[in-house]
C-alpha positions, 0 to 999 in steps of 0.5 A: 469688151462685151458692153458698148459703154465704158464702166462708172469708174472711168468716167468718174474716178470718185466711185472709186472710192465710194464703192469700197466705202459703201462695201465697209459700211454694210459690211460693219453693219452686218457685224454689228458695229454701226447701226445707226449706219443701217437707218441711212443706208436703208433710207426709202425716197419719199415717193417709193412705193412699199411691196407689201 
């Protein structure tokens, strides 16, 4: 309606499943139950800049 494009999730159906996975994961991470998940998520690309 306001965007000229159609959304991710029409042209491919498969972040339709990825979104909620990636939402599940934070999510655990949060509440403490994977943290091993935070060290893959929070990954930087080699060629990323820091901030700081």
């Amino acid at each position: 309606m306001f965007e000229r494009r159609r959304p991710a999730l029409v042209d491919n159906p498969i972040h339709l499943l990825l979104g909620p996975m990636f939402v599940m994961a934070k999510l655990f991470i949060v509440l403490g139950f994977r943290r091993d998940l935070a060290v893959i998520i929070d990954e930087r690309p080699q060629g990323h800049l820091s901030s700081s």
